[in-house]
N, C-alpha and C positions, 0 to 999 in steps of 0.2 A: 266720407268719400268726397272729392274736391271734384266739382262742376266745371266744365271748361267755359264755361261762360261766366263763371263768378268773377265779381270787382275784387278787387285790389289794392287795398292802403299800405301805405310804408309805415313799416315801425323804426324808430329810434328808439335805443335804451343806455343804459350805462353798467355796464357790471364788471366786479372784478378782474383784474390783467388773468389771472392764475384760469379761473373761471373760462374766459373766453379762450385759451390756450385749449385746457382742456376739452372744451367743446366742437372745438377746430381739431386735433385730433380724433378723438370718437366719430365726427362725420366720414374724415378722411379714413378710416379704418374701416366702416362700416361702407362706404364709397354713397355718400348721403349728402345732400344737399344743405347748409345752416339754415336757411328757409324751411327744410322740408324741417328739420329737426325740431325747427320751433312751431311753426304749427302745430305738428302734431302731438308736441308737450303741450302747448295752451287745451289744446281741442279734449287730451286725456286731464287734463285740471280742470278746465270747466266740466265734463264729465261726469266727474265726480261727484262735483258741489251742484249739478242741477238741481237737486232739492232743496230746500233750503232748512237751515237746521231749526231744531228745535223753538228754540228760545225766538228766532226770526219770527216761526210760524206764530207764537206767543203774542208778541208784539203787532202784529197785525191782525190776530182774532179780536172780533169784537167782544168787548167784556159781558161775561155772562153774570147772573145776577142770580142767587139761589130765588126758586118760589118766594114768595110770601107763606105763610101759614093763618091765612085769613080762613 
């Protein structure tokens, strides 16, 4: 949910002619703003990946060490 008091940065990107056609219909269809579109793709993608995977969590555990058997 989008705070009416939250800042604001411009994105610039570069993607596909086909790509951004497509995207420009689907809003216009759906009567949707390309802004609103892409927030709310990023915000469902980061979503996702909040956790971080496996291997991530790996690399940042500290290395454990079997007992000794003293």
């Amino acid at each position: 949910m989008r705070r009416a008091d939250e800042l604001w940065t411009q994105l610039a990107t570069r993607i596909p002619k086909d790509l951004h056609r497509r995207l420009k219909l689907y809003c216009v269809t759906k009567d949707m703003m390309v802004q609103d579109f892409v927030v709310d793709a990023i915000e469902e993608k980061l979503g996702r990946k909040a956790r971080p995977k496996k291997r991530v969590i790996e690399l940042l555990a500290p290395v454990r060490t079997e007992p000794s058997l003293a």
